[in-house]
N, C-alpha and C positions, 0 to 999 in steps of 0.2 A: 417795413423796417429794412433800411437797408444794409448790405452785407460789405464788408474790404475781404479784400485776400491780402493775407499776409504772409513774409518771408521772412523765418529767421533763420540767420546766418550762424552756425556753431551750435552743437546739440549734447555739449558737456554740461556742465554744470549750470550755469547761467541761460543755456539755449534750452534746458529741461526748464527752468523757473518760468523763464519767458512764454515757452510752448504752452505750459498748464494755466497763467495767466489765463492768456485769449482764449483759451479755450471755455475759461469760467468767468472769465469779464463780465461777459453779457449779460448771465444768469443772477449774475451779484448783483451789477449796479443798474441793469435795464438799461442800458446803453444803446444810444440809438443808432450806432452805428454795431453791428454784430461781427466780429472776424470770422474768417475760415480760414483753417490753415489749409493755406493752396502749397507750398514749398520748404523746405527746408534745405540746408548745405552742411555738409561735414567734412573734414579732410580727404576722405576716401568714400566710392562708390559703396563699399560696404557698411561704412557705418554710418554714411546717410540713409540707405534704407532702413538699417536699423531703427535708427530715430526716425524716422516716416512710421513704421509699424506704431512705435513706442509711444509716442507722442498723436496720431493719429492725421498726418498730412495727407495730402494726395498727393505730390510727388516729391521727390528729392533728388539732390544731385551734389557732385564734389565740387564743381565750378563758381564759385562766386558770381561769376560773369552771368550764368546760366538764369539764375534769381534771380538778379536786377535787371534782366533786360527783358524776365516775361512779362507778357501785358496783364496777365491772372494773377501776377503780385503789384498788390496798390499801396503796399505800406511794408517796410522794412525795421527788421528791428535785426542791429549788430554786438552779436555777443561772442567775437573770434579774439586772439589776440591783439593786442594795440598796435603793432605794427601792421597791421592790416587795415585800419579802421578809415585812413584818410583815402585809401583809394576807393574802397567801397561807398563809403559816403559822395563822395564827388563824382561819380558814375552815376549813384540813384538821384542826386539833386540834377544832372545835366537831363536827367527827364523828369524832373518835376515830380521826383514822389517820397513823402515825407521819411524821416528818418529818426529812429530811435536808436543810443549808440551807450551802449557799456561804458561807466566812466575804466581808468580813465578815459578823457576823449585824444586820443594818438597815444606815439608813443614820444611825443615831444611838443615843447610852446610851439613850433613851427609846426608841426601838424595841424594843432587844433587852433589856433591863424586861421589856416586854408581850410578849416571844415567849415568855420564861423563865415569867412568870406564867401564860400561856395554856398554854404546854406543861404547868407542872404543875397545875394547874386539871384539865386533859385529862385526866391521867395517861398522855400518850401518851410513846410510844419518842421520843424525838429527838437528833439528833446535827450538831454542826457540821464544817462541812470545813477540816482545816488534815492536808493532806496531807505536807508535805516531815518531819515527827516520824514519821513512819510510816516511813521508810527504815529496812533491817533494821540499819543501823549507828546508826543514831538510837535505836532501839528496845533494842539491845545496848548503848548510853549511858548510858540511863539506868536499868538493869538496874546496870550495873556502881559506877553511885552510888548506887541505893536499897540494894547490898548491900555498901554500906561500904571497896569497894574503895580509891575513893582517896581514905579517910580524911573528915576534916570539912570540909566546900566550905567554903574563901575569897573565893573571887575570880570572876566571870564576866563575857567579854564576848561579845559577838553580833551579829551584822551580819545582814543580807538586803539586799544591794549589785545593784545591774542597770545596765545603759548606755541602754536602749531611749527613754531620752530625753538622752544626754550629747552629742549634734548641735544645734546650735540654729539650725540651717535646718530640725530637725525639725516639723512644723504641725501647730498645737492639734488638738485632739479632744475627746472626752469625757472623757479621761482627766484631760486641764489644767482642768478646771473643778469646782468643789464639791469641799469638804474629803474627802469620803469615797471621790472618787476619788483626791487625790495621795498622796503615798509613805507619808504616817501613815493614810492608807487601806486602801491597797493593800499594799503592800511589808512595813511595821509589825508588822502582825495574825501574820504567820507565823514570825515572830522570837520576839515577846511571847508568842503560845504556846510556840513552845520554850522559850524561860527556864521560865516557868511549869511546865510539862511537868519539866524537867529539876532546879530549882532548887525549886519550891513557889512559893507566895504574895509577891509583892511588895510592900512596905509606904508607899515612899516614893518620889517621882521627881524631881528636878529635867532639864525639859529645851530644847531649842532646836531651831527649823525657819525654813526658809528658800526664799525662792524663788530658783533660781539665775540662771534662762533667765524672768524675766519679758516679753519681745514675741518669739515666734514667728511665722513666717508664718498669715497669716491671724488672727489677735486677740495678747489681752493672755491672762497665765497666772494664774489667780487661786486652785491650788495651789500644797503644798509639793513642793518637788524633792529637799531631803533633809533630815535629821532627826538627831537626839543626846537621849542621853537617861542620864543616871548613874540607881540604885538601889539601894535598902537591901531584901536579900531577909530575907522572916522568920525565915528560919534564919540572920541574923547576919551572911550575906559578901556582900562591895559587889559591883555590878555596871555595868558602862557596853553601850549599846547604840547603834549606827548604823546609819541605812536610807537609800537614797538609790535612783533611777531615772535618777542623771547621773555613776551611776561608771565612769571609762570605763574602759573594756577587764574590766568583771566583766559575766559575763553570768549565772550562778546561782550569785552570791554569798552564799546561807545559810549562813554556818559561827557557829562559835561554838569556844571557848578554853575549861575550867573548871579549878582551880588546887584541891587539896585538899592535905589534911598527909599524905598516902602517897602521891601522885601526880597526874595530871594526865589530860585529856581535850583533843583536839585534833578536828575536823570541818569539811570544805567540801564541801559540795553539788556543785562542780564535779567531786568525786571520790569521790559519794555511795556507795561500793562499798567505802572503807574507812573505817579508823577509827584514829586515833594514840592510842595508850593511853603512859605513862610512867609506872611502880613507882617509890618511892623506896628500893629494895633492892638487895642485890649490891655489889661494887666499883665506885665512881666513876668507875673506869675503863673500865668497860661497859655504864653506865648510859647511857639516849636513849630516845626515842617509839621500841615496835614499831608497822610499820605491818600491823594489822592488817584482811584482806581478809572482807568477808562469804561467809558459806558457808551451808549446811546447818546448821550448829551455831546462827545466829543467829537472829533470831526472824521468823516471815513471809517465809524466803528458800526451803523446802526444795521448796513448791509449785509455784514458777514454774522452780526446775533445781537439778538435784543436783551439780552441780562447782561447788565452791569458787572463788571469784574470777571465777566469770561474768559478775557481776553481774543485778541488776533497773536498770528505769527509771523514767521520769515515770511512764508510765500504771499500771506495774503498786504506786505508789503509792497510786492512786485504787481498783484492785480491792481492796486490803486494806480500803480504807478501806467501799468496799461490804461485804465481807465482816463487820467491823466491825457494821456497818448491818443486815444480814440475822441473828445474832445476838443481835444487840440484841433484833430483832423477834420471832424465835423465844423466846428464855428468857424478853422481859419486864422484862426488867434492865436499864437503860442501862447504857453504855458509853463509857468517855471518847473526845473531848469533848465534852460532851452542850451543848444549847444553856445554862445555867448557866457554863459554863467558855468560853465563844465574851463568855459579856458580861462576863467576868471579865478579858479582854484589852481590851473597848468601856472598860469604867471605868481600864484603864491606860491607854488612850490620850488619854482624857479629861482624865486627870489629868496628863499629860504638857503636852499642849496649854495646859493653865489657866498650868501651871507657867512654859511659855516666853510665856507675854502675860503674866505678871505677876513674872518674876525670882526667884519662891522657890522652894521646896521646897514640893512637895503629897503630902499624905496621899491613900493609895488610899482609904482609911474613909471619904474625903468627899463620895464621887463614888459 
């Protein structure tokens, strides 16, 4: 069984999910490729050791550089801010070793450009993070539309709703400032892949954003707070989408609606463990959504527990998505979503943006 060393970059929130990951990959899915955390990085010498103890690496350092240029790190996974993400990336593919990168991917369309290009230049494995499509009822979604179940998609809406800013004695951060931290940043990217994911290719957008909570304690907010956005998907049915970080009383507001001619699809994140399916078949008199509960039958559930209705959770989101990763590495093969599809959500939101400063409708083709 062979072994990678692995490097993650950033030991906060994301660099904890990522760390615990690899560390139970292997155990879960028997993977034949095994990690060992060889490195980790963190803004300062002190709190990469920390996260060395915490997380269990062998060594650590503050350097970015230092990671990617050991020869006992063979795989990279980038969980620092998005202004950081194009240099890093393009340093690990000029020596050829794959890379896993926190959506967003940059912190701009022009970033994730050069990651896409750099990556295939490389020929290296690489993959973006948009975890919540990974749920085994997400995963059995869109299983049940790519085989026709419920007939020819119409209609789709989509949300990625939160409150974590719906207080406005809440006080700035980093979060309220530069476009690629507010809600068409942050919140946006895990939506727009699901559509994508679910629906294919979007062709047009018209949309609108807003600042809701402009003076917080301590500055001015010079993100958006929530967002709208209609869509004409390639396959012909319209689509509308809303993200916001001041909805209040939603706290993992992902779901999403889909409307075809035999049926329907229903999904919310806060009850990411089932899934409402509706046939257009039988008497009208016992027609309605079953709700149906992930089990063993669905996809990515049978490794973490064998009774039906268990459920999984956030993290074991993030080991699929290793798993994913480790795969990738082993066959050689990307594996969706590779960084190509992370800039494929960068030009929707692009185009959204252009869309609400200028009142029309924008073509994705132009961005």
């Amino acid at each position: 069984m062979a072994e990678i060393g692995i490097g993650v970059l950033g030991g906060g929130y994301m660099g904890k999910a990522h760390s615990v990951a690899m560390s139970s990959v292997g155990a879960i899915f028997d993977t034949a490729l095994r990690p060992r955390l060889e490195m980790v990085c963190a803004s300062s010498p002190e709190s990469a050791e920390r996260y060395r103890k915490a997380y269990g690496f062998a060594r650590a350092t503050h350097d970015w550089r230092t990671l990617v240029d050991s020869p006992e790190v063979e795989a990279i996974v980038i969980a620092t801010p998005q202004e950081t993400h194009r240099d890093i990336a393009e340093a690990a593919f000029d020596l050829g070793k794959p890379v896993f990168c926190e959506k967003p991917l940059g912190a701009s369309l022009e970033d994730s450009a050069a990651m896409v290009a750099a990556a295939d230049t490389a020929g290296a494995v690489n993959m973006v993070g948009f975890n919540y499509i990974r749920t085994p009822a997400s995963q059995f979604a869109r299983k049940l539309i790519a085989d026709g179940e419920i007939g020819d998609i119409t209609w789709f809406r989509g949300e990625h709703t939160e409150d974590f800013y719906a207080d406005p004695e809440a006080p700035v951060t980093w979060r309220t400032s530069g476009m690629a931290n507010g809600t068409m940043g942050d919140l946006a990217p895990h939506m727009i892949n699901g559509a994508l994911a679910l629906m294919g290719p979007i062709t047009r957008v018209m949309g609108l954003y807003e600042t809701v909570h402009e003076k917080r304690p301590g500055g001015t907010v010079t993100n958006d707070d929530h967002a709208q956005m209609m869509c004409r998907f390639e396959n012909g049915a319209m689509g509308q989408m809303y993200f916001s970080r001041v909805a209040t009383g939603r706290k993992m507001g992902y779901a999403y609606e889909i409307s075809g001619t035999k049926g329907a699809i229903r999904f919310d994140q806060e009850d990411q463990n089932a899934l409402g399916l509706y046939r257009m078949e039988g008497p009208e008199a016992t027609r309605g959504f079953t709700k149906i509960l992930t089990g063993p039958a669905h996809p990515d559930y049978e490794p973490f527990c064998q009774g039906p209705g268990h459920g999984t959770g956030y993290q074991d989101q993030i080991i699929i998505e290793a798993k994913d990763f480790l795969r990738a590495i082993e066959t050689g093969k990307a594996l969706w979503p590779t960084f190509r599809d992370g800039h494929e959500v960068n030009r929707v939101i692009a185009a959204t943006l252009a869309s609400a400063d200028s009142g029309t409708w924008k073509d994705i083709n132009d961005f």
